[in-house]
mmJSON file of the N, C-alpha and C atoms, coordinates in Angstrom:
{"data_MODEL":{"atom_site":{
"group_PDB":["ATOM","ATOM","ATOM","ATOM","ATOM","ATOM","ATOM","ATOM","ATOM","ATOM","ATOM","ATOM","ATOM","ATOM","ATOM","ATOM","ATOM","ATOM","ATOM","ATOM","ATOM","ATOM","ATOM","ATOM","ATOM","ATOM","ATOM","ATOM","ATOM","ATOM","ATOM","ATOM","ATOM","ATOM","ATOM","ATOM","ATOM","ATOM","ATOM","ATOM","ATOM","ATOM","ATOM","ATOM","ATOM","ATOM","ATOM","ATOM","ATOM","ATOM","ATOM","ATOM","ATOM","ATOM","ATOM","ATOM","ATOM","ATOM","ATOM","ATOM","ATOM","ATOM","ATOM","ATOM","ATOM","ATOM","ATOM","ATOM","ATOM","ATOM","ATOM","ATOM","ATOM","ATOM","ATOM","ATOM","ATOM","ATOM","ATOM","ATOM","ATOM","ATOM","ATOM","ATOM","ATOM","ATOM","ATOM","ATOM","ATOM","ATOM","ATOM","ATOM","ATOM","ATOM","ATOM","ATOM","ATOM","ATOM","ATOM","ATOM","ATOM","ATOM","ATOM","ATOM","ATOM","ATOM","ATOM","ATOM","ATOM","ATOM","ATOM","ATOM","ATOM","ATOM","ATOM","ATOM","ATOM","ATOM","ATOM","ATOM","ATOM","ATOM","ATOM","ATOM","ATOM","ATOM","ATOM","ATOM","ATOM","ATOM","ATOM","ATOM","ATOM","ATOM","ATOM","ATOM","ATOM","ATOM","ATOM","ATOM","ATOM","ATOM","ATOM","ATOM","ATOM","ATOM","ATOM","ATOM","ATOM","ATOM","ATOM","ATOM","ATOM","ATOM","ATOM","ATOM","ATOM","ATOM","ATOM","ATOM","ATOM","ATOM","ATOM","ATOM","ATOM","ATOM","ATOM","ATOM","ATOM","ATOM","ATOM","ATOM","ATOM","ATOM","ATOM","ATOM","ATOM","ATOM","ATOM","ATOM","ATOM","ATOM","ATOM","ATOM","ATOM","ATOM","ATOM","ATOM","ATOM"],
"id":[1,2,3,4,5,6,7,8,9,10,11,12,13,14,15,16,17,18,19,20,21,22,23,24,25,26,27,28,29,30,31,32,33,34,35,36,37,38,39,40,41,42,43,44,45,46,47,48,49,50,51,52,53,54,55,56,57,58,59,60,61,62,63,64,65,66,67,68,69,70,71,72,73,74,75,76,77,78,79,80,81,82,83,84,85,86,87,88,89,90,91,92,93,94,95,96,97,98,99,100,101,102,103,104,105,106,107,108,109,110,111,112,113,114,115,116,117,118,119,120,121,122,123,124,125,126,127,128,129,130,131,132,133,134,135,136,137,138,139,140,141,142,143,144,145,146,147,148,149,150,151,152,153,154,155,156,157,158,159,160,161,162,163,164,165,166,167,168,169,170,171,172,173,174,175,176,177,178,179,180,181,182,183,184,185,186,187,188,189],
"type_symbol":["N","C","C","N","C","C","N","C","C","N","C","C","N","C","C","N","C","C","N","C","C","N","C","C","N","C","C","N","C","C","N","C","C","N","C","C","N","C","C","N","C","C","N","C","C","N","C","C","N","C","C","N","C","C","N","C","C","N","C","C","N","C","C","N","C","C","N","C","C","N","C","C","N","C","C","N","C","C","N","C","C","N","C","C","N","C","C","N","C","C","N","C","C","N","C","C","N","C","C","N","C","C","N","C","C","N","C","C","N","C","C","N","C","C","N","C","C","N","C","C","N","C","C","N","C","C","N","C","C","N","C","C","N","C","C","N","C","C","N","C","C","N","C","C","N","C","C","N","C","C","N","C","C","N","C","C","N","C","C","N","C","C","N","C","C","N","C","C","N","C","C","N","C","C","N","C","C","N","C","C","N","C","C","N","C","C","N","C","C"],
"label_atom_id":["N","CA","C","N","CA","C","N","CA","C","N","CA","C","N","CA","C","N","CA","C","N","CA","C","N","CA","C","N","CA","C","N","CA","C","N","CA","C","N","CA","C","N","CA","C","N","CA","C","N","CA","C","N","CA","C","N","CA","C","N","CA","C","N","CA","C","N","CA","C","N","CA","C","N","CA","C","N","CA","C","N","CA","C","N","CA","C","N","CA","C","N","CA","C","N","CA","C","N","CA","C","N","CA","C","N","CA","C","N","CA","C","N","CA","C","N","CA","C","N","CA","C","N","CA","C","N","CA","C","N","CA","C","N","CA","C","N","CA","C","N","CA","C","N","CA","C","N","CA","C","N","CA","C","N","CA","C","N","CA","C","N","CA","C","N","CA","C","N","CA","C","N","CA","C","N","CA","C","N","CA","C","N","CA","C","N","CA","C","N","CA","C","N","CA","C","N","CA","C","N","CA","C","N","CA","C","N","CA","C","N","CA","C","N","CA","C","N","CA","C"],
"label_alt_id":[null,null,null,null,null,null,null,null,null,null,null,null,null,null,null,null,null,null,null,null,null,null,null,null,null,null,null,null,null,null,null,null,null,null,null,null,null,null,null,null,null,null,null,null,null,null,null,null,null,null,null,null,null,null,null,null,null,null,null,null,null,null,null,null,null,null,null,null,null,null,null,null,null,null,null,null,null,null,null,null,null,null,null,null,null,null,null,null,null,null,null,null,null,null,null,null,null,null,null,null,null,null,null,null,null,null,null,null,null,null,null,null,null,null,null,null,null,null,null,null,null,null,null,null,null,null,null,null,null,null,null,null,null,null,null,null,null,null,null,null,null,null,null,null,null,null,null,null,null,null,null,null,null,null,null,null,null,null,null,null,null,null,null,null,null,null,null,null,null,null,null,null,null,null,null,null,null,null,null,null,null,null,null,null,null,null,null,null,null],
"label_comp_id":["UNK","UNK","UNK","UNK","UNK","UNK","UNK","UNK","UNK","UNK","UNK","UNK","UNK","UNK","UNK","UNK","UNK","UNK","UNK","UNK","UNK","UNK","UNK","UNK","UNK","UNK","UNK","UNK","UNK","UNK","UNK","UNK","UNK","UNK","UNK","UNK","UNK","UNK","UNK","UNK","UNK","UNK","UNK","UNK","UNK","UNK","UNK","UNK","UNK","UNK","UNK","UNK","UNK","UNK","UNK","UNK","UNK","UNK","UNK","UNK","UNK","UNK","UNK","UNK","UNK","UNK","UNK","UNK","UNK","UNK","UNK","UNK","UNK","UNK","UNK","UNK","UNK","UNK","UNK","UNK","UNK","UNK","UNK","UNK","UNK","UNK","UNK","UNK","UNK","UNK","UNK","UNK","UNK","UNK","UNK","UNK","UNK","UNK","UNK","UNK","UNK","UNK","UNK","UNK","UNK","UNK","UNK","UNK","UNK","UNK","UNK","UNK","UNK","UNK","UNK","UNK","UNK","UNK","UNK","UNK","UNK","UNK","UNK","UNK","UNK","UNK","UNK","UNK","UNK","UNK","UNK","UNK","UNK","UNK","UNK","UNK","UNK","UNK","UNK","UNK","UNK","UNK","UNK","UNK","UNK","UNK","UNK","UNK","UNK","UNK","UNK","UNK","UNK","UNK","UNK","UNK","UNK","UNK","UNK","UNK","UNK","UNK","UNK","UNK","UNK","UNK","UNK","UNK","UNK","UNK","UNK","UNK","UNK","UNK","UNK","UNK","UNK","UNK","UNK","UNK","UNK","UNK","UNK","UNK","UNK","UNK","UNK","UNK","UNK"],
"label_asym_id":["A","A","A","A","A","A","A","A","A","A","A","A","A","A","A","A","A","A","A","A","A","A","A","A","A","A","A","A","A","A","A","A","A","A","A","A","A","A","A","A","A","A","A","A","A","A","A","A","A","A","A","A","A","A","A","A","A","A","A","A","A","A","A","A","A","A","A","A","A","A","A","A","A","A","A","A","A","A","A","A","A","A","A","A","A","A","A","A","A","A","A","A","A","A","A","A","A","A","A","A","A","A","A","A","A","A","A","A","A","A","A","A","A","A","A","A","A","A","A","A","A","A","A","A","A","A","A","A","A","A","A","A","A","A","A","A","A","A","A","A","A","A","A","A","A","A","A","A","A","A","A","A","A","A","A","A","A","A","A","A","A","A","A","A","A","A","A","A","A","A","A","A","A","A","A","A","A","A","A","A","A","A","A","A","A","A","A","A","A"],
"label_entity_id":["1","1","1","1","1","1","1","1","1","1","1","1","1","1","1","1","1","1","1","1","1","1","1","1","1","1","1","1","1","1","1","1","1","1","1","1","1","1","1","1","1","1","1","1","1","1","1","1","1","1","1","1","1","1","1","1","1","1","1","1","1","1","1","1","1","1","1","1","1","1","1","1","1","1","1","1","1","1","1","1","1","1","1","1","1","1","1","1","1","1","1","1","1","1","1","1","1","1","1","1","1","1","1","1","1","1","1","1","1","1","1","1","1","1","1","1","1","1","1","1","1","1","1","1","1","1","1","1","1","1","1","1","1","1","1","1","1","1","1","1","1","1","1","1","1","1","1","1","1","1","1","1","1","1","1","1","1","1","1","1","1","1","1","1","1","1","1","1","1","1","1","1","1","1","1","1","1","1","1","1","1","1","1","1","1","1","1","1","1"],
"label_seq_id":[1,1,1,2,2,2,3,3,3,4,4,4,5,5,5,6,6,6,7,7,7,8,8,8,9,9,9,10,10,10,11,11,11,12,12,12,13,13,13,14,14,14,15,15,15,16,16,16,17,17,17,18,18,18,19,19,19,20,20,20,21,21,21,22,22,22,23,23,23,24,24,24,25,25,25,26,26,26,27,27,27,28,28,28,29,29,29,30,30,30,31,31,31,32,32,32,33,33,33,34,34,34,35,35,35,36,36,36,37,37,37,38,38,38,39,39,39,40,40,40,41,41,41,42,42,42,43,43,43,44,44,44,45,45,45,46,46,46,47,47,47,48,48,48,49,49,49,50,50,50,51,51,51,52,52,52,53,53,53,54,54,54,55,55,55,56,56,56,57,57,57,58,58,58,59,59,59,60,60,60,61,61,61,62,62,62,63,63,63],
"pdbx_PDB_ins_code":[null,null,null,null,null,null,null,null,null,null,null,null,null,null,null,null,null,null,null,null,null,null,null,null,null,null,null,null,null,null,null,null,null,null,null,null,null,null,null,null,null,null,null,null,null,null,null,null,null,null,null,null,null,null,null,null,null,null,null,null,null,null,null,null,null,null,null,null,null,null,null,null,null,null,null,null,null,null,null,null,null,null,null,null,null,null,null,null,null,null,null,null,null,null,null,null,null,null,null,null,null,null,null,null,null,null,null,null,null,null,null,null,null,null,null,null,null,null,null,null,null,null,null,null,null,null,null,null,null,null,null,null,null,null,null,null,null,null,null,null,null,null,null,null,null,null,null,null,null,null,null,null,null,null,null,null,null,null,null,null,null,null,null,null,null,null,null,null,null,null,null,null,null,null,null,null,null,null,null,null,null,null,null,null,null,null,null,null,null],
"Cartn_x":[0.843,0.0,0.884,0.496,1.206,1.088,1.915,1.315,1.131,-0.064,-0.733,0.523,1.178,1.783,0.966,2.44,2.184,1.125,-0.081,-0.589,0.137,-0.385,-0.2,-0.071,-1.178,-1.556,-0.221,-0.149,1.212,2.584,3.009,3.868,4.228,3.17,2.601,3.148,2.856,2.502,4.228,4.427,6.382,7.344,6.773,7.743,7.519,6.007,5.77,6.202,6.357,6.42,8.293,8.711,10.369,10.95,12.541,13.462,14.036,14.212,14.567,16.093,15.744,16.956,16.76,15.739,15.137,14.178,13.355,12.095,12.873,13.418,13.567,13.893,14.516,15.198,14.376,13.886,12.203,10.984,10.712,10.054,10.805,12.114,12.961,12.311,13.011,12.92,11.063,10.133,8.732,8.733,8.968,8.659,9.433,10.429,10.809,10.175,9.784,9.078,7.501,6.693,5.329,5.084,5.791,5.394,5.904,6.421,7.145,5.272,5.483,4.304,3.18,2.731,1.356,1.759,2.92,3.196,2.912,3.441,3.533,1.461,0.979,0.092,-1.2,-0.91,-2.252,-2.104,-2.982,-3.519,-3.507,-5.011,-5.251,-4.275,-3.585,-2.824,-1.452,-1.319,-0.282,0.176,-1.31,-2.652,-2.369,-2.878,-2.407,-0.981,0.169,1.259,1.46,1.165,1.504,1.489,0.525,-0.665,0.153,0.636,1.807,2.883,3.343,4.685,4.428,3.417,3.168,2.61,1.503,1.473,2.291,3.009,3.888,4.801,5.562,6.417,6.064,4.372,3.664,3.144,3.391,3.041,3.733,4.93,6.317,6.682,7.176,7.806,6.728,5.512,4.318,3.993,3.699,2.954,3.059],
"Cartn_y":[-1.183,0.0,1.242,2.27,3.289,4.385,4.912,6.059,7.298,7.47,9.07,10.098,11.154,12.675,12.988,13.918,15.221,15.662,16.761,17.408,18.652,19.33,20.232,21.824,21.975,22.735,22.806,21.387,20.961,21.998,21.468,21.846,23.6,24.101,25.822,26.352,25.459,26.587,26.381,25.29,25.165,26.056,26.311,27.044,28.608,28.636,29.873,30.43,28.698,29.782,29.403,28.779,28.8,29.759,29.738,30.416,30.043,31.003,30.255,29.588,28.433,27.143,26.519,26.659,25.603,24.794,25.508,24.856,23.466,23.271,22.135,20.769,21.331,20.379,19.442,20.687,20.361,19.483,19.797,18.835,17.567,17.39,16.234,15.413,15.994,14.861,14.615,15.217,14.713,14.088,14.351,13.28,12.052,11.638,10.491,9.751,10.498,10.125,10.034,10.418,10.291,9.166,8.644,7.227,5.887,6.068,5.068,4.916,6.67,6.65,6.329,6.226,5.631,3.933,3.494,1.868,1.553,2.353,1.978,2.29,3.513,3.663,3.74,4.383,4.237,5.507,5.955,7.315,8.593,8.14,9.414,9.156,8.913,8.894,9.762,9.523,9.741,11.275,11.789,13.0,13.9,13.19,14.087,14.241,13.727,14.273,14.896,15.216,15.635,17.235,17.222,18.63,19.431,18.325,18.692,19.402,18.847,19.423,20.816,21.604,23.07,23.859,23.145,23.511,23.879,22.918,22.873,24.402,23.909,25.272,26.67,26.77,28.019,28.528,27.473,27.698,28.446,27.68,27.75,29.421,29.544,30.629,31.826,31.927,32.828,32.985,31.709,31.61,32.801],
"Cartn_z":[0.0,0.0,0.0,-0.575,-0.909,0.162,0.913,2.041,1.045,1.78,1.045,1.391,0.302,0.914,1.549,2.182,2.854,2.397,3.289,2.477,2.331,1.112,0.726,1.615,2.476,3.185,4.546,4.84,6.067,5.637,3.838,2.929,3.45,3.161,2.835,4.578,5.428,6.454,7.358,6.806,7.469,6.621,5.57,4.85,5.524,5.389,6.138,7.487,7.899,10.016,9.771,8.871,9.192,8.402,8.941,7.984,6.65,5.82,4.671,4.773,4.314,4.291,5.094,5.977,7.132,6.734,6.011,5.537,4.671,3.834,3.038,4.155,4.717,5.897,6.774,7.245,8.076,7.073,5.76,5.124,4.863,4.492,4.293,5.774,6.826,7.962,7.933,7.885,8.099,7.413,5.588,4.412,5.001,5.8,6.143,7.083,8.144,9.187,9.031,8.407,8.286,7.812,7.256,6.273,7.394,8.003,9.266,10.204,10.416,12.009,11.344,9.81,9.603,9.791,8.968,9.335,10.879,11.556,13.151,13.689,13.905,14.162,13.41,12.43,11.594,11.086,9.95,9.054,10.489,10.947,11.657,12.724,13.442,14.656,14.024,12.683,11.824,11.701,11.138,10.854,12.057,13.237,14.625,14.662,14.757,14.656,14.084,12.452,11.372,12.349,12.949,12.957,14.374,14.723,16.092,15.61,14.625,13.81,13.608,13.589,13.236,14.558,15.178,16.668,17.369,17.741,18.835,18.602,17.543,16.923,17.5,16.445,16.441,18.684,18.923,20.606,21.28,20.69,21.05,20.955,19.968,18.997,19.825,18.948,19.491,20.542,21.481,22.408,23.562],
"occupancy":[1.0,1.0,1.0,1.0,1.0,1.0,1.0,1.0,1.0,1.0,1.0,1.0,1.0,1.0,1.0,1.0,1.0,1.0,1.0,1.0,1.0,1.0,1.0,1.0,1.0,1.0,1.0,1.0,1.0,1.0,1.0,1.0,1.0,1.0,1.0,1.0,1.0,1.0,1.0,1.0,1.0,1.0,1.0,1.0,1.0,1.0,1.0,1.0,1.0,1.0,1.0,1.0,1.0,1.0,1.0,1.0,1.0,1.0,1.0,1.0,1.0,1.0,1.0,1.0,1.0,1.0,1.0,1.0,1.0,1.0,1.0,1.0,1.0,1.0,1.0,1.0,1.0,1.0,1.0,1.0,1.0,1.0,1.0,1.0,1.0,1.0,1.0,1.0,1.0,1.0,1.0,1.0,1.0,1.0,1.0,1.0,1.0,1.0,1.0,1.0,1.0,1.0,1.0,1.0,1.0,1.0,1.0,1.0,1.0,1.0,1.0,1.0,1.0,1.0,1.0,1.0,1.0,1.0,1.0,1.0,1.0,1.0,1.0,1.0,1.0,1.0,1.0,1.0,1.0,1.0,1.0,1.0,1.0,1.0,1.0,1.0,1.0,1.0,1.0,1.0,1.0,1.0,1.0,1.0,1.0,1.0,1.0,1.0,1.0,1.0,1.0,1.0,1.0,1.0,1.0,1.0,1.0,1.0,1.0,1.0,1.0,1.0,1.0,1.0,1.0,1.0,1.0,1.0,1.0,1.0,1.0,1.0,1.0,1.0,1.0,1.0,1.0,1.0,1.0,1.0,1.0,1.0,1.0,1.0,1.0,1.0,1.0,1.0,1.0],
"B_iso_or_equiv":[0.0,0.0,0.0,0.0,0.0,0.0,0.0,0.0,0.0,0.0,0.0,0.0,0.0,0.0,0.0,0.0,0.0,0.0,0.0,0.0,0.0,0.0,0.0,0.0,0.0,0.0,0.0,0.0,0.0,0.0,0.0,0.0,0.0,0.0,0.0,0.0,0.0,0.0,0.0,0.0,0.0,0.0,0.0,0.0,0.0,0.0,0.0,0.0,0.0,0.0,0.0,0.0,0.0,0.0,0.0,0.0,0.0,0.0,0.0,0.0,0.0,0.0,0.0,0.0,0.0,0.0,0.0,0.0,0.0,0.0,0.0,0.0,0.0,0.0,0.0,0.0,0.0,0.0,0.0,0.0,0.0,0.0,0.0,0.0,0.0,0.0,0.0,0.0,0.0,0.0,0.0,0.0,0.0,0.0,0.0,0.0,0.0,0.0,0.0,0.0,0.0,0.0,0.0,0.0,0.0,0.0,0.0,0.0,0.0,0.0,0.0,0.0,0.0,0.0,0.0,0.0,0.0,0.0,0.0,0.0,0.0,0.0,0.0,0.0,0.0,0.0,0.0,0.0,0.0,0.0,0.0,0.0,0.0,0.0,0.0,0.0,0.0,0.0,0.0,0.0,0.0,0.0,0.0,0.0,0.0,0.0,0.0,0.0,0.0,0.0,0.0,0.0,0.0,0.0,0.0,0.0,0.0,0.0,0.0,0.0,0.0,0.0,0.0,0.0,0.0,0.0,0.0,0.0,0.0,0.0,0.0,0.0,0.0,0.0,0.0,0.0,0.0,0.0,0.0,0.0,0.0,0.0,0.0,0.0,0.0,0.0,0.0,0.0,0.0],
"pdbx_formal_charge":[null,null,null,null,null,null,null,null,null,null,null,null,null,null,null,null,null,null,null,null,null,null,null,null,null,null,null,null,null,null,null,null,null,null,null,null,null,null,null,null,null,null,null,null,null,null,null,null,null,null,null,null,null,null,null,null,null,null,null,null,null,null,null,null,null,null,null,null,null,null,null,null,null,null,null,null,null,null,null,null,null,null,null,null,null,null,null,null,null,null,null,null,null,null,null,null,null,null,null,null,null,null,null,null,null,null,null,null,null,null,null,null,null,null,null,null,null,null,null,null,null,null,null,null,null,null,null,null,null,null,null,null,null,null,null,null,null,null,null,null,null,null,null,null,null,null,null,null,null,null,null,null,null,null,null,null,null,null,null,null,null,null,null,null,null,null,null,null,null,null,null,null,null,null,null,null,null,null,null,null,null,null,null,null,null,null,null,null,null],
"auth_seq_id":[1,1,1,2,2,2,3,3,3,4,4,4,5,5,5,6,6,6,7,7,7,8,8,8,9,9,9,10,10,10,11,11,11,12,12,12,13,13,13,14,14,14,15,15,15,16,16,16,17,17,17,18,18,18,19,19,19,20,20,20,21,21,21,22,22,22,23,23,23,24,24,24,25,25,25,26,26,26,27,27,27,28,28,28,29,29,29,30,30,30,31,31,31,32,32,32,33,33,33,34,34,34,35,35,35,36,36,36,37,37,37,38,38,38,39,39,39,40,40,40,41,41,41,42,42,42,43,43,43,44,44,44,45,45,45,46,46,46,47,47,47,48,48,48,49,49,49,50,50,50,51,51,51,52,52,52,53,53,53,54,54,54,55,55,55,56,56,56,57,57,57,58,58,58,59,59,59,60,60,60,61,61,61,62,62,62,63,63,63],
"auth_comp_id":["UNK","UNK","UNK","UNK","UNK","UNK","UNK","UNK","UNK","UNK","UNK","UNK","UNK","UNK","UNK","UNK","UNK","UNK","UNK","UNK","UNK","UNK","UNK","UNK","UNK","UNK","UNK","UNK","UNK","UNK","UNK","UNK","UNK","UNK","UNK","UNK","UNK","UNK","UNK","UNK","UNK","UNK","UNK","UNK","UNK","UNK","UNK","UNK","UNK","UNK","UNK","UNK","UNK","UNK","UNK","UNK","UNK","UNK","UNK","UNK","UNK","UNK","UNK","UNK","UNK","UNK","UNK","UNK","UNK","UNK","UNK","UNK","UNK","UNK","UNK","UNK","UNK","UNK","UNK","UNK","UNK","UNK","UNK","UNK","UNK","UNK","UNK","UNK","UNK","UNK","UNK","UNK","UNK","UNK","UNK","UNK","UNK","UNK","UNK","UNK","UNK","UNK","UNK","UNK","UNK","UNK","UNK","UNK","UNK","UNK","UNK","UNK","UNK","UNK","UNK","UNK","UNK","UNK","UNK","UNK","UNK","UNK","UNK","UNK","UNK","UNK","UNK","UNK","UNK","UNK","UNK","UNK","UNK","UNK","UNK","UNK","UNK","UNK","UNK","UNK","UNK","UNK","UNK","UNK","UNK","UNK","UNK","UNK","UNK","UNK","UNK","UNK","UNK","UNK","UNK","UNK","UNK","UNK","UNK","UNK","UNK","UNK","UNK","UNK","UNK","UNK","UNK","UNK","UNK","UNK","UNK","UNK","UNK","UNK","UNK","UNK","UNK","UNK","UNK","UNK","UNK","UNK","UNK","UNK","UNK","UNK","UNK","UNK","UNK"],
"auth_asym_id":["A","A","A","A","A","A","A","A","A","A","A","A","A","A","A","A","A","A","A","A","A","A","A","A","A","A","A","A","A","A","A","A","A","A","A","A","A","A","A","A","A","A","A","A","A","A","A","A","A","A","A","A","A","A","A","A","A","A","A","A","A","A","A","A","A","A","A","A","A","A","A","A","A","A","A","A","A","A","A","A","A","A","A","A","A","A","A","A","A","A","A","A","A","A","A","A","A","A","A","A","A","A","A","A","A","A","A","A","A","A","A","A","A","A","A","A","A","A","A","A","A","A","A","A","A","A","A","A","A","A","A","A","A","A","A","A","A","A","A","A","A","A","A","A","A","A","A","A","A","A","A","A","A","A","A","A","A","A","A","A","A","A","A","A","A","A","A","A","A","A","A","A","A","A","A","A","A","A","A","A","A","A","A","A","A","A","A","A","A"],
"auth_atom_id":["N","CA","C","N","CA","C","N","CA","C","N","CA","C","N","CA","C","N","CA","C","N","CA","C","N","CA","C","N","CA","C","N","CA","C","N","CA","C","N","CA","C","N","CA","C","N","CA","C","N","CA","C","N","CA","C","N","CA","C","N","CA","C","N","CA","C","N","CA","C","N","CA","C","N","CA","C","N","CA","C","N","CA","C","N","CA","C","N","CA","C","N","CA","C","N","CA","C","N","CA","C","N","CA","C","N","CA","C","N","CA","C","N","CA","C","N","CA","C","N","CA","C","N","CA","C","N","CA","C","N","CA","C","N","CA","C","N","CA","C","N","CA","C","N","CA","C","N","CA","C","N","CA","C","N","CA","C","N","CA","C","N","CA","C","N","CA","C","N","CA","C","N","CA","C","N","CA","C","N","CA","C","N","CA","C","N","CA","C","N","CA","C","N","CA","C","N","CA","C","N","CA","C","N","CA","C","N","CA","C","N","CA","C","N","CA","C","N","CA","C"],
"pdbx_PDB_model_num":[1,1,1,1,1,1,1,1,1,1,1,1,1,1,1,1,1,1,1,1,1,1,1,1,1,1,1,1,1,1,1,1,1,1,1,1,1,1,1,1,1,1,1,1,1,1,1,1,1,1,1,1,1,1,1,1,1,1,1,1,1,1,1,1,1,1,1,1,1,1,1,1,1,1,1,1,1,1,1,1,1,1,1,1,1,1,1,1,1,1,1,1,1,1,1,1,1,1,1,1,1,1,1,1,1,1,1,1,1,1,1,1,1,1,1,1,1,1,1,1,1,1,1,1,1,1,1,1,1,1,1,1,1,1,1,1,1,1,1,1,1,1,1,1,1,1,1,1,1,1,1,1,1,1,1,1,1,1,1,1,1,1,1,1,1,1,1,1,1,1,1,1,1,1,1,1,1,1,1,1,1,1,1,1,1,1,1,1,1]
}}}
């Protein structure tokens, strides 16, 4: 079975909240890791991390 990409929207908003030359980096390591945590847990469990990866940051940084 093929793991679904990144979405698109995920793509848009890391480039947005990082620095430039960070962003590629930061998508490299998720595009590696998202496809592992759906094997291990599943789609949506996958989905919620994904969604952590921009949270957390934006908490962080902003909060």
């Amino acid at each position: 079975m093929k793991t679904p990409p990144i979405p698109h929207v995920v793509r848009w908003f890391l480039i947005l909240l990082s620095r430039p030359g960070v962003s590629h980096g930061l998508l490299g390591d998720i595009e590696e890791e998202y496809p592992l945590i759906i094997k291990e847990i599943g789609i949506v469990r996958a989905k919620l991390w994904l969604a952590s990866q921009i949270v957390n940051p934006v908490l962080f940084f902003y909060g």
